[in-house]
The first five atom37 places (N, CA, C, CB, O) and aatype in JSON, in Angstrom:
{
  "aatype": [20, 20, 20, 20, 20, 20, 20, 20, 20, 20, 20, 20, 20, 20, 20, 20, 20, 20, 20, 20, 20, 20, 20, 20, 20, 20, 20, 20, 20, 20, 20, 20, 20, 20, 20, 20, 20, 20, 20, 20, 20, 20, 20, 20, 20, 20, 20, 20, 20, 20, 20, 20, 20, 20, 20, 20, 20, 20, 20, 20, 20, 20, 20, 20, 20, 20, 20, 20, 20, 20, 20, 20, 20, 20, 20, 20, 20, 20, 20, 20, 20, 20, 20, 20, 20, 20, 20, 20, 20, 20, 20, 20, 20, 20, 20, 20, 20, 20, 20, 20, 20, 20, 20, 20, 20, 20, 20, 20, 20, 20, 20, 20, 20, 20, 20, 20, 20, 20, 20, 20, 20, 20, 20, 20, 20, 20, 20, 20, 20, 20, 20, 20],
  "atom_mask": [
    [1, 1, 1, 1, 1],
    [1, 1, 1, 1, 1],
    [1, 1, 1, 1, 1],
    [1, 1, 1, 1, 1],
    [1, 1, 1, 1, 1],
    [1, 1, 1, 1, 1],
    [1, 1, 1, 1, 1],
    [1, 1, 1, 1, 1],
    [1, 1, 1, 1, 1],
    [1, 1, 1, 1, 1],
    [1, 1, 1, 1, 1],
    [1, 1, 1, 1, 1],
    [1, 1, 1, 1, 1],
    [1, 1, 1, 1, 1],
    [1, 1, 1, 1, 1],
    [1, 1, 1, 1, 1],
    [1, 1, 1, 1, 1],
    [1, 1, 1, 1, 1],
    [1, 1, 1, 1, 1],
    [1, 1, 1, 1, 1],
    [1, 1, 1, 1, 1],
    [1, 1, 1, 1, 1],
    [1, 1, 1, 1, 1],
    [1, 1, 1, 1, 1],
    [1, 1, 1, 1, 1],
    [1, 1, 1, 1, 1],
    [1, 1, 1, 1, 1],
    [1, 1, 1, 1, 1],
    [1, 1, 1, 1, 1],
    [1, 1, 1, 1, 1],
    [1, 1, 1, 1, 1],
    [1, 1, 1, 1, 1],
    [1, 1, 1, 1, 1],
    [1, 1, 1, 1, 1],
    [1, 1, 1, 1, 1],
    [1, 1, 1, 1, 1],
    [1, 1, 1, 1, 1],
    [1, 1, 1, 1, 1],
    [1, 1, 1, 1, 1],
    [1, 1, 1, 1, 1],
    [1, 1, 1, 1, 1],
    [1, 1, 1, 1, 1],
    [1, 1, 1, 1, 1],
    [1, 1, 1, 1, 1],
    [1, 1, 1, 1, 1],
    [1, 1, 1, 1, 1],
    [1, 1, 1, 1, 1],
    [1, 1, 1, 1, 1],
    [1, 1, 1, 1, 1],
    [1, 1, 1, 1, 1],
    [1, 1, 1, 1, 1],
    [1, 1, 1, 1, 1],
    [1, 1, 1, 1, 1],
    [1, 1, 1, 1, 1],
    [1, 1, 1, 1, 1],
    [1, 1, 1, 1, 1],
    [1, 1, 1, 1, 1],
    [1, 1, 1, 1, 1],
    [1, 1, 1, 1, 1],
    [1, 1, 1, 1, 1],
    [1, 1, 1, 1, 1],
    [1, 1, 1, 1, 1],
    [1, 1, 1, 1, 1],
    [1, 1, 1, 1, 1],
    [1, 1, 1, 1, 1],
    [1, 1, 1, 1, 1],
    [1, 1, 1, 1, 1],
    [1, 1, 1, 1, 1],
    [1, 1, 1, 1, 1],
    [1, 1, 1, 1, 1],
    [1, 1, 1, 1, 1],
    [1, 1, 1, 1, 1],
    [1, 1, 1, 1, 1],
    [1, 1, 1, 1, 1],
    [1, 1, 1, 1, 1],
    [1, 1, 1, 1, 1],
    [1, 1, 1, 1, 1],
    [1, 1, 1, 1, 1],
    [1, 1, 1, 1, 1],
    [1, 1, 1, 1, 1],
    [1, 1, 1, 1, 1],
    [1, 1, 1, 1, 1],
    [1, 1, 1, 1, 1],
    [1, 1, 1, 1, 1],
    [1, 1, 1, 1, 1],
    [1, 1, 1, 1, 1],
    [1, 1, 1, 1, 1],
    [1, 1, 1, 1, 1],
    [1, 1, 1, 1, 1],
    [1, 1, 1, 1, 1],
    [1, 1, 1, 1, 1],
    [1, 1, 1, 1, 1],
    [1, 1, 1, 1, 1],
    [1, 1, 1, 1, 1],
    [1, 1, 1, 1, 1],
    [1, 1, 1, 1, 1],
    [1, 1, 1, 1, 1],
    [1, 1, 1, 1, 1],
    [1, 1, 1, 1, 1],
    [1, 1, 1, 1, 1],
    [1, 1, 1, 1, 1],
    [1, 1, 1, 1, 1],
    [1, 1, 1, 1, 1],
    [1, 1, 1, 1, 1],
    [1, 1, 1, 1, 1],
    [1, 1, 1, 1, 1],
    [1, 1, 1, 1, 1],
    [1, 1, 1, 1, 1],
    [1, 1, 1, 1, 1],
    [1, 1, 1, 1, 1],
    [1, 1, 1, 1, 1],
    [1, 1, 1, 1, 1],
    [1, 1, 1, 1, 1],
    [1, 1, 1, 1, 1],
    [1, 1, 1, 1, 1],
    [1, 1, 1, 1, 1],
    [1, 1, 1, 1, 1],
    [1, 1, 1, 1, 1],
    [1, 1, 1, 1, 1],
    [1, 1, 1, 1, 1],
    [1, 1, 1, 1, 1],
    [1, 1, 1, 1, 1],
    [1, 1, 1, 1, 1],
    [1, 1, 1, 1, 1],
    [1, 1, 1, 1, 1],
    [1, 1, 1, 1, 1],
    [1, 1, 1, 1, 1],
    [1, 1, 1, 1, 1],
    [1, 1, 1, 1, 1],
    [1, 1, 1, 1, 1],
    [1, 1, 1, 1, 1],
    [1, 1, 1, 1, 1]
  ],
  "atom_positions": [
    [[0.85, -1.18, 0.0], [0.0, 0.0, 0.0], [0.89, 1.24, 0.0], [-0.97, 0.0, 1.23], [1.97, 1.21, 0.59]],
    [[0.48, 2.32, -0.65], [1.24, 3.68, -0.6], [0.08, 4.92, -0.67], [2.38, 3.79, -1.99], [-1.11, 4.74, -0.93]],
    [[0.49, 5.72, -0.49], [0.19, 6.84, -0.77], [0.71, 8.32, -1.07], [-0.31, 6.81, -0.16], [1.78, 8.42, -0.46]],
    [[0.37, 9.79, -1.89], [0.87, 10.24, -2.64], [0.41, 11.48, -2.27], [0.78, 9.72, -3.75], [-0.67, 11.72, -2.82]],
    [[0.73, 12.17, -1.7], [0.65, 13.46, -0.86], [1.14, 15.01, -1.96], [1.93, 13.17, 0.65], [2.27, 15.11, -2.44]],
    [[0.38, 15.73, -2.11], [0.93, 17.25, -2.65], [0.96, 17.95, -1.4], [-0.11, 18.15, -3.83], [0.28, 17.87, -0.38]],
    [[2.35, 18.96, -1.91], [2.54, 19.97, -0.59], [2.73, 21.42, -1.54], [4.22, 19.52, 0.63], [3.08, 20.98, -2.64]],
    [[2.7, 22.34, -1.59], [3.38, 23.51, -1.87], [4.17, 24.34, -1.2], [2.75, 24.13, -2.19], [3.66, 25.05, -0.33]],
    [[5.41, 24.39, -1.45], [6.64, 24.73, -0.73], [6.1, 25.67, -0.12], [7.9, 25.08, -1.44], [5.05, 25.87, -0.74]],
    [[6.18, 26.56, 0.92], [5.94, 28.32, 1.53], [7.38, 28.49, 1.63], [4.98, 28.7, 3.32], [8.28, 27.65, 1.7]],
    [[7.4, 30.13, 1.6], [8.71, 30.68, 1.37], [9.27, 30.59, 3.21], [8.56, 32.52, 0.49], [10.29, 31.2, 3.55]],
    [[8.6, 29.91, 4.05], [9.18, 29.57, 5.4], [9.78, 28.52, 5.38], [8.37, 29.47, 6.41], [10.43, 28.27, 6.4]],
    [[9.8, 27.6, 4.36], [9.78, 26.54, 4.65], [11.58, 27.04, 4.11], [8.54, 25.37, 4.01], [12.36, 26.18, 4.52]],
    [[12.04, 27.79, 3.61], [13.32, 28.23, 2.65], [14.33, 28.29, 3.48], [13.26, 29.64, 1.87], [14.14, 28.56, 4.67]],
    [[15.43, 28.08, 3.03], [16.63, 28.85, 3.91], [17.19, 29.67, 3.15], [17.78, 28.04, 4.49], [17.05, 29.65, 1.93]],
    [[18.09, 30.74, 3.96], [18.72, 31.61, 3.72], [19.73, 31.19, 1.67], [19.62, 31.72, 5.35], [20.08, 32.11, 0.93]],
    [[19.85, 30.22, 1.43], [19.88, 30.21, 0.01], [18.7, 29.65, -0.84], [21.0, 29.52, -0.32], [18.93, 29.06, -1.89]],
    [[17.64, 29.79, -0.45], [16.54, 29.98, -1.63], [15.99, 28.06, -1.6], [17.53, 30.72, -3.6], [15.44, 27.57, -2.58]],
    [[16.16, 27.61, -0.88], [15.65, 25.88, -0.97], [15.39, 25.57, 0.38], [16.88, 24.64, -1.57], [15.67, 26.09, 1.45]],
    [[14.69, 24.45, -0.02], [13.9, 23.88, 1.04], [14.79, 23.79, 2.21], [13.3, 22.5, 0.67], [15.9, 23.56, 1.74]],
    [[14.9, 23.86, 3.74], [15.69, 23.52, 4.41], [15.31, 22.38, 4.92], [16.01, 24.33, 5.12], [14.19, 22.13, 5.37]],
    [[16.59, 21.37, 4.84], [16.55, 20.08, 4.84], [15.83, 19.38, 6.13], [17.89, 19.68, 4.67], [15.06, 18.44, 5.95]],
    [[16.09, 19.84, 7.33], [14.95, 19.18, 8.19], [13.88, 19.14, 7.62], [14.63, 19.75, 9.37], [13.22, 18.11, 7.73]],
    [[13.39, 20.21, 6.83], [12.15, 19.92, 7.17], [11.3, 18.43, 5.88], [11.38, 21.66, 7.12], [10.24, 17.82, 5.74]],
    [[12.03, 18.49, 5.55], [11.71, 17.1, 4.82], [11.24, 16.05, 5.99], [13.18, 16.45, 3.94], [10.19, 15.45, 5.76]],
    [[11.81, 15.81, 7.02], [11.3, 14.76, 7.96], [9.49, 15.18, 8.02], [12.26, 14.91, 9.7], [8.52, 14.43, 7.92]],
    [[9.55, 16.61, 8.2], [8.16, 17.09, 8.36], [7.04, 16.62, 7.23], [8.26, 18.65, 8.37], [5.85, 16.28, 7.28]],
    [[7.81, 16.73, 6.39], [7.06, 15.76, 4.75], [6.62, 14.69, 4.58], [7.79, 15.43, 3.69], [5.5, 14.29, 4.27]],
    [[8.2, 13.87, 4.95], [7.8, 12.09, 5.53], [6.4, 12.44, 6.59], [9.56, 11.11, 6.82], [5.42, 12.01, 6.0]],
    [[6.13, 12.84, 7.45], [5.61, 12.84, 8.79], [4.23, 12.64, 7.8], [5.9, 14.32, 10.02], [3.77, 11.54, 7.49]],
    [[3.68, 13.9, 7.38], [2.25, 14.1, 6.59], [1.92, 12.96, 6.16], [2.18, 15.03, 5.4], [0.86, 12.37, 6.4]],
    [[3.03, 12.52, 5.36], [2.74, 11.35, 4.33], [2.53, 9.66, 4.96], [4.14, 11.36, 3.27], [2.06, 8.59, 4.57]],
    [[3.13, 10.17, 6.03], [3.37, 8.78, 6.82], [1.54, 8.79, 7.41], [5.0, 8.92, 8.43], [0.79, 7.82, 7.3]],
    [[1.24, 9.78, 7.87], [-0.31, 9.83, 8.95], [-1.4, 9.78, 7.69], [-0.59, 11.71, 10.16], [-2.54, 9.38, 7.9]],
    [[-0.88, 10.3, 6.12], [-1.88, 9.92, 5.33], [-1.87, 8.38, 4.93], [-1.84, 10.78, 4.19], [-2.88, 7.76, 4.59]],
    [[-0.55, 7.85, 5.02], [-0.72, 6.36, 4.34], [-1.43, 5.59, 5.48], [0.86, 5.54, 3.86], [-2.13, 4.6, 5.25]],
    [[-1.16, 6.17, 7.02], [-2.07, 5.11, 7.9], [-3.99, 5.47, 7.97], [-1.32, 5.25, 9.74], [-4.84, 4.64, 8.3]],
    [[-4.22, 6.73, 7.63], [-5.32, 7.12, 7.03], [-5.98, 6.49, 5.89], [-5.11, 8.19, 6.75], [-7.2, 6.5, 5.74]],
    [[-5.12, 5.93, 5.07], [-5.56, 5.42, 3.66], [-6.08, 3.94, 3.95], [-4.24, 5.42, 2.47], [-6.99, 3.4, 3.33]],
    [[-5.28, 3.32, 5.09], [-5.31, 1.59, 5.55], [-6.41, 2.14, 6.89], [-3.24, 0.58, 6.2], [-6.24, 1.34, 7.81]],
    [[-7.04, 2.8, 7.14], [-8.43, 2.9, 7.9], [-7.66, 2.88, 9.52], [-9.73, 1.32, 7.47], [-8.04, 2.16, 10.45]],
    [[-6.57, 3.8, 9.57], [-6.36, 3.46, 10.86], [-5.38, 4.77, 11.32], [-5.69, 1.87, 11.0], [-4.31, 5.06, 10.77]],
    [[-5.86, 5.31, 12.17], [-5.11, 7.04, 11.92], [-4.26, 7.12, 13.08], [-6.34, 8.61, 11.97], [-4.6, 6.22, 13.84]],
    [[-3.48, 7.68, 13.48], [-2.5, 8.12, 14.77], [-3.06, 8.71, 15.95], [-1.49, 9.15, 14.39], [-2.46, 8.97, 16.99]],
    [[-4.38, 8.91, 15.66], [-5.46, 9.21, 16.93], [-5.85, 8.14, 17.6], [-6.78, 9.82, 16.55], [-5.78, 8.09, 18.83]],
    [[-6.31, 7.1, 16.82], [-6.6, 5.85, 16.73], [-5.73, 4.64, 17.74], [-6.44, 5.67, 15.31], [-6.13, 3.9, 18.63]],
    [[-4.67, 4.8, 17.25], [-3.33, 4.3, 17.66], [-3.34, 4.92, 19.49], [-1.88, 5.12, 16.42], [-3.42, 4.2, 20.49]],
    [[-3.26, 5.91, 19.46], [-3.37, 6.53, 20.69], [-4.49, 5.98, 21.85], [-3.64, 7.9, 20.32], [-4.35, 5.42, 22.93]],
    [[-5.73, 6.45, 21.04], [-6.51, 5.94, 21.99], [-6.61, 4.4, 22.54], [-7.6, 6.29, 21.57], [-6.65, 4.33, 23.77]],
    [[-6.67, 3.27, 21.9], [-5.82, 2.14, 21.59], [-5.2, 2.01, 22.92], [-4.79, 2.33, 20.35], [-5.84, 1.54, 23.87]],
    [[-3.41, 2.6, 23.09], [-2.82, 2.51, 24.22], [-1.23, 2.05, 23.62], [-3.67, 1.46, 25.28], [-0.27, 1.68, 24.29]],
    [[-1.32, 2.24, 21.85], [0.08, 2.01, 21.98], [0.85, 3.23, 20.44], [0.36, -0.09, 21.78], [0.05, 3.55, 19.56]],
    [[1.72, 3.54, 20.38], [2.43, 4.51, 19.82], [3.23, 4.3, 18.42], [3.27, 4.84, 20.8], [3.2, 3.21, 17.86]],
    [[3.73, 5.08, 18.03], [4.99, 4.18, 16.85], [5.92, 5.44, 16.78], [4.28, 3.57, 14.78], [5.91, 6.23, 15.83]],
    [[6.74, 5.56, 17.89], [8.1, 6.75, 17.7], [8.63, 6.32, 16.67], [9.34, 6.9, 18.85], [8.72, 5.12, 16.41]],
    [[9.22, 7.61, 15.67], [10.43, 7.23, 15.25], [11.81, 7.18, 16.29], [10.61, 8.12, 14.19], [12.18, 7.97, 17.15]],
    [[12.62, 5.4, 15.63], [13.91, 5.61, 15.88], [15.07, 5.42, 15.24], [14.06, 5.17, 16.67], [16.18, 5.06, 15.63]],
    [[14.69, 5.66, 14.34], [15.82, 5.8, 13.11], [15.38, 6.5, 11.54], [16.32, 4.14, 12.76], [14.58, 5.98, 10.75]],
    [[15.97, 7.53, 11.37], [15.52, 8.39, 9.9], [16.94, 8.39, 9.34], [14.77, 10.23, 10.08], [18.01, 8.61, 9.92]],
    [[16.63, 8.01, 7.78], [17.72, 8.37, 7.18], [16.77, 9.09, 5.85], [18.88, 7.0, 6.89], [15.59, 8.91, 5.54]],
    [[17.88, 10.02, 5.21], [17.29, 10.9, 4.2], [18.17, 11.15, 3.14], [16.88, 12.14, 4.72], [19.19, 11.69, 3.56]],
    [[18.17, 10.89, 1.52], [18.67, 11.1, 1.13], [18.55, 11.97, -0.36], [19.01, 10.28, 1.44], [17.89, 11.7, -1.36]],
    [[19.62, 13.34, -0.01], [19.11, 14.69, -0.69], [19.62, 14.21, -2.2], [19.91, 16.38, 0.01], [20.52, 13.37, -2.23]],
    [[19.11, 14.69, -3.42], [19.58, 14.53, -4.28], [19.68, 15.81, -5.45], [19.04, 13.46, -4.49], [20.6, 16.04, -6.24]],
    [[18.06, 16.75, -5.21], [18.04, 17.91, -5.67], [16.96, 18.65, -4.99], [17.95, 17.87, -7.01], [15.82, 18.33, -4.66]],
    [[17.69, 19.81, -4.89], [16.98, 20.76, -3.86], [15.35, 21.01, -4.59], [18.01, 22.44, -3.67], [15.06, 21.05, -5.78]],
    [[14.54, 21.16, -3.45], [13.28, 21.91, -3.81], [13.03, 23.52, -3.14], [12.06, 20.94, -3.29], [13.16, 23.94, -1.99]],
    [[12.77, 23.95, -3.94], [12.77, 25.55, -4.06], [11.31, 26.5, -3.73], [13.18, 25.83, -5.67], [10.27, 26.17, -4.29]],
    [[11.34, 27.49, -2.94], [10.06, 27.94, -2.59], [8.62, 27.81, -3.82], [10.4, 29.48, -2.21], [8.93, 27.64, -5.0]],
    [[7.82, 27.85, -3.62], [6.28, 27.27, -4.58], [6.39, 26.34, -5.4], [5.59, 28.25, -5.55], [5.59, 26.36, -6.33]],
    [[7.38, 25.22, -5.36], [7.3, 24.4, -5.96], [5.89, 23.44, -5.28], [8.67, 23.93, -6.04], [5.46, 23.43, -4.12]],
    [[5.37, 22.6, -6.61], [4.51, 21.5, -6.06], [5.34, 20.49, -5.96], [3.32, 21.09, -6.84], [6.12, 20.12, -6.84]],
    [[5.19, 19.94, -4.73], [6.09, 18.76, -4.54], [5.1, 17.22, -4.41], [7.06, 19.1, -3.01], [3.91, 17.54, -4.32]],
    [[5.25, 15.96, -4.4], [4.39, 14.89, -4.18], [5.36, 13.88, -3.22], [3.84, 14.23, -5.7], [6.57, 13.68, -3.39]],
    [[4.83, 13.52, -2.56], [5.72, 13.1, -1.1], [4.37, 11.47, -1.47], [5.5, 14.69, 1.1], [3.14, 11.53, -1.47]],
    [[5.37, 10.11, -1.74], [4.99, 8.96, -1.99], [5.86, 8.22, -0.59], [5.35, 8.53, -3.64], [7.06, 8.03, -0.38]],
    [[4.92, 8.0, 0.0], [4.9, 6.91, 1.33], [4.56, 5.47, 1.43], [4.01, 7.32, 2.23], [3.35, 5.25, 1.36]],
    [[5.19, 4.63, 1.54], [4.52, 3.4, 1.78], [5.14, 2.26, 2.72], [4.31, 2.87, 0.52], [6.34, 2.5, 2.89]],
    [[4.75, 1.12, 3.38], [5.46, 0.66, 4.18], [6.77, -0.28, 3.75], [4.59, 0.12, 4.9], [6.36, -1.31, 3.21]],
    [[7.44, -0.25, 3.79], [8.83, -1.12, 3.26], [9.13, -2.16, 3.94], [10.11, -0.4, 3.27], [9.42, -3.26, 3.47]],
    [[9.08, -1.81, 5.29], [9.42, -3.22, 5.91], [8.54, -3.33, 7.41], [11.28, -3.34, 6.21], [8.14, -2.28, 7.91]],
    [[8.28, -4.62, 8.06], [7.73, -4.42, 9.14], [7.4, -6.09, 9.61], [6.49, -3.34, 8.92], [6.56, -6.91, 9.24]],
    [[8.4, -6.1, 10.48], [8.98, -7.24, 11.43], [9.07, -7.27, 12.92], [10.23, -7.41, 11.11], [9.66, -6.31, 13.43]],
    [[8.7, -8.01, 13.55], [8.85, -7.82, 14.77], [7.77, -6.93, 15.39], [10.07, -7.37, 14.94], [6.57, -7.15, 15.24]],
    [[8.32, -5.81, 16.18], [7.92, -4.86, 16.79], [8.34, -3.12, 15.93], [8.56, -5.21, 18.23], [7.91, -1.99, 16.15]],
    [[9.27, -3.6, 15.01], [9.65, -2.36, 14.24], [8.81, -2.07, 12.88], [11.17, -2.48, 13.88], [8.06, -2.97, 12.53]],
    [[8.86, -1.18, 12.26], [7.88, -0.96, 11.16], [8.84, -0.22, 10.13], [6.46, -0.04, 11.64], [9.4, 0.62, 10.83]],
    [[9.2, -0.13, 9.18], [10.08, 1.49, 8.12], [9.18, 1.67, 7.43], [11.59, 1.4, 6.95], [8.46, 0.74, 7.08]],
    [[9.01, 2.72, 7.1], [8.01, 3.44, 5.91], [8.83, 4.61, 5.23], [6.47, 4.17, 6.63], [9.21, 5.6, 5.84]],
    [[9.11, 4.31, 3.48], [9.79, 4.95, 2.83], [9.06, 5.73, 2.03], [10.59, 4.3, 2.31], [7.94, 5.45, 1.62]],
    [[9.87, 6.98, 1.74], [9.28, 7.96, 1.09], [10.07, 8.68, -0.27], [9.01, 8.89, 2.17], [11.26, 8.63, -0.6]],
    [[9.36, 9.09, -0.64], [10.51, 9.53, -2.16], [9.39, 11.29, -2.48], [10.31, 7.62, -4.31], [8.19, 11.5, -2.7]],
    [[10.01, 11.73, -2.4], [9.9, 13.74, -2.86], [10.12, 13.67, -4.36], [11.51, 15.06, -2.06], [11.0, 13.13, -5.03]],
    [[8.82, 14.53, -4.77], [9.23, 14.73, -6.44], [8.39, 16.3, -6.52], [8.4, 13.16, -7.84], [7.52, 16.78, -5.8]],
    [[9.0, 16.74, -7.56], [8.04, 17.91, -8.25], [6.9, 17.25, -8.87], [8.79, 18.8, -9.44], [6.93, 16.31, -9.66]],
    [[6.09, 17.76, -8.5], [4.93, 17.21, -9.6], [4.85, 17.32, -10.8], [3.87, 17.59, -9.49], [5.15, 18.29, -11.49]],
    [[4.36, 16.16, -11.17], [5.03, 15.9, -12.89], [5.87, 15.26, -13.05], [5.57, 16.87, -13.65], [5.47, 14.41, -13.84]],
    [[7.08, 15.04, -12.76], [7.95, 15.2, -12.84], [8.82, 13.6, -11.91], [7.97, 16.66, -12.49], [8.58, 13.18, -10.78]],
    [[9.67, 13.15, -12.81], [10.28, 11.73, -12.47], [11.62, 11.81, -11.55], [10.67, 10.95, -13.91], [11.93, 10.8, -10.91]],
    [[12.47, 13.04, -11.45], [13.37, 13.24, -10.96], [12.81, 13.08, -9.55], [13.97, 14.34, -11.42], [11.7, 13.52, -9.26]],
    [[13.67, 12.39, -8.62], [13.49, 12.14, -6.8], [14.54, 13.2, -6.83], [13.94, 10.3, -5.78], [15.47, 13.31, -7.63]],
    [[14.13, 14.15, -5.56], [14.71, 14.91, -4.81], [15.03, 14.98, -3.35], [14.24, 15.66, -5.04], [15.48, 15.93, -2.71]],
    [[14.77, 13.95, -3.02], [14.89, 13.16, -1.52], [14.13, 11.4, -1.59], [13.79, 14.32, -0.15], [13.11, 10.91, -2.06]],
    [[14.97, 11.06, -1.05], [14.49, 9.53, -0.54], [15.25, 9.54, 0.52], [14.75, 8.13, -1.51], [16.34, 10.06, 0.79]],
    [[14.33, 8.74, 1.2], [14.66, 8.21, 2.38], [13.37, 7.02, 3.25], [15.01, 9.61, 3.21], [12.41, 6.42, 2.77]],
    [[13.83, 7.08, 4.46], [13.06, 6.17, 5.18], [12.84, 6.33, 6.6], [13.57, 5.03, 5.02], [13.94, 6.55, 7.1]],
    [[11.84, 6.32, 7.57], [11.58, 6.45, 8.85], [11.26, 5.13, 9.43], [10.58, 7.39, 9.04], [10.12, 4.69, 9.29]],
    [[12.3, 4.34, 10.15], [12.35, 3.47, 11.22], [11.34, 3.7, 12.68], [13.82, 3.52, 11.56], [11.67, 4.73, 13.25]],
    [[10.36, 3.07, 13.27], [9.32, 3.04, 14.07], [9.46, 1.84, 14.54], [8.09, 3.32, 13.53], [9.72, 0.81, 13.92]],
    [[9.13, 2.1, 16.63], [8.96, 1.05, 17.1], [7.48, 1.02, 17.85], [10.12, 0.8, 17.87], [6.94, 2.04, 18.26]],
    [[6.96, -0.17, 17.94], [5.67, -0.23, 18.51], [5.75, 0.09, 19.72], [5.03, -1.37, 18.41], [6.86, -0.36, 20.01]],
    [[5.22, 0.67, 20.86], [5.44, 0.86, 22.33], [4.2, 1.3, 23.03], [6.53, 1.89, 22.59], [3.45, 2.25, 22.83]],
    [[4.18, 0.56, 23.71], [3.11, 1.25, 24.9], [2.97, 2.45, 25.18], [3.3, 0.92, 26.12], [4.07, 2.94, 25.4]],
    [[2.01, 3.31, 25.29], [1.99, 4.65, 25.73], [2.32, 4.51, 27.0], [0.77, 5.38, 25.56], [3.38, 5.08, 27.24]],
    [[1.61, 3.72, 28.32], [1.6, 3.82, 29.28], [2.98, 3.47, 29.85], [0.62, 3.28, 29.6], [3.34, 4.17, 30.79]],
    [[3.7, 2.66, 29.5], [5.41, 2.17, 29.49], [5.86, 2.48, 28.61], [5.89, 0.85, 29.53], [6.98, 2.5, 29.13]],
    [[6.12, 2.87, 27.32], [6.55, 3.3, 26.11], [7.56, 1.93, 26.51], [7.12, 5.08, 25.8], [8.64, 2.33, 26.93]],
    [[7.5, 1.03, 26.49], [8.44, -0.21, 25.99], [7.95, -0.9, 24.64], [8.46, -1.44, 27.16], [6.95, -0.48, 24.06]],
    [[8.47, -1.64, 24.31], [8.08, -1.83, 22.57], [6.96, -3.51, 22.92], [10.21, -2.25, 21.14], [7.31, -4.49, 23.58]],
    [[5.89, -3.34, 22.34], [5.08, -4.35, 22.09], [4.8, -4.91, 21.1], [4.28, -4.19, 22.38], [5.6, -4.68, 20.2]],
    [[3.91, -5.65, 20.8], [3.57, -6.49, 19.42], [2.68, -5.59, 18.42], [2.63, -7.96, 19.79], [1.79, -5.05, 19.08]],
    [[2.64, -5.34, 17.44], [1.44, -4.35, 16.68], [0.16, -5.56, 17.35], [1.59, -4.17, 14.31], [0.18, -6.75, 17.65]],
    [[-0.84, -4.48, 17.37], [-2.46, -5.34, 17.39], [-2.66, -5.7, 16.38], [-3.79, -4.67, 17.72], [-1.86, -5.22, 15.56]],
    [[-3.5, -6.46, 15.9], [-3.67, -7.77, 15.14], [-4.32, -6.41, 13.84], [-5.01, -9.4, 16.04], [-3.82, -6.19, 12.74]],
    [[-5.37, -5.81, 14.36], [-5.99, -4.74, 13.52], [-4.89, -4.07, 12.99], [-6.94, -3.77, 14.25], [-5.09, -3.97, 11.78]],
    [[-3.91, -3.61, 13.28], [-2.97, -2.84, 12.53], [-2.45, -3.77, 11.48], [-1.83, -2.24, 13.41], [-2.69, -3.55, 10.29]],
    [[-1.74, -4.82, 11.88], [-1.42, -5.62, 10.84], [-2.64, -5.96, 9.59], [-0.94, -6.87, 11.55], [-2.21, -6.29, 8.48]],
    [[-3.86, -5.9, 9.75], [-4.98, -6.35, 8.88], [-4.63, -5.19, 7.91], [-6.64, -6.44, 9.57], [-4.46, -5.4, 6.71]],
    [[-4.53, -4.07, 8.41], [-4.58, -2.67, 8.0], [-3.96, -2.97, 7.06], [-4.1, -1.53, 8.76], [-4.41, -3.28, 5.96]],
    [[-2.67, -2.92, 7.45], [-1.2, -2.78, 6.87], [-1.31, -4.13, 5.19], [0.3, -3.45, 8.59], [-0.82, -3.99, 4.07]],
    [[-1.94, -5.0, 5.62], [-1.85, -6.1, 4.63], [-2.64, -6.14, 3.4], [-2.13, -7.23, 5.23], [-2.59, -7.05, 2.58]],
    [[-3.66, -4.67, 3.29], [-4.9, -4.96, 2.43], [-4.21, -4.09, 1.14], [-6.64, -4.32, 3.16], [-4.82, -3.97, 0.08]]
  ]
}
């Protein structure tokens, strides 16, 4: 399953040389990540009320060409791997239209209890989610 997110750059989002500043791409993954669990019928509110979490603990990102204030960008999310108690969900940045990736990368997640934040098993419903 994936999903395919539009953003339009704001000139806040810029740094001092005219492009996106690179944190905030995690902020991109983030959207895209709460729409792909939105798309599988199961939202981060959801998760919460529930009683268990999915921190990130491991992001890697990789820049390839800058995106520039009002660009349309499309931020493609989907789950890559998910074993155990850990989950990755990878993402790839593009201009819209347009075939060139300007970031890839991936966000590492562990399942955890809210109430202990120690890492647990996904609920059976998440996995249904995740599989359709």
């Amino acid at each position: 399953m994936e999903v395919t997110i539009e953003y339009r750059v704001p000139y806040a989002d810029t740094d001092q040389m005219g492009v996106v500043y690179y944190g905030n791409y995690l902020t991109l993954f983030e959207r895209a990540r709460n729409e792909l669990m939105r798309k599988c019928g199961y939202t981060y509110r959801e998760c919460e009320e529930e009683g268990w979490m999915l921190p990130v603990i491991h992001a890697e990102l990789d820049y390839k060409s800058p995106a520039r204030y009002d660009d349309l960008l499309e931020i493609t999310a989907s789950v890559r791997a998910l074993k155990g108690v850990r989950m990755e969900i990878a993402c790839i940045v593009r201009r819209k239209g347009e075939e060139m990736v300007l970031v890839e990368g991936f966000t590492r997640h562990c399942f955890v209890s809210s109430a202990t934040f120690r890492p647990v098993p996904p609920p059976q419903r998440f996995l249904d989610c995740i599989a359709q």
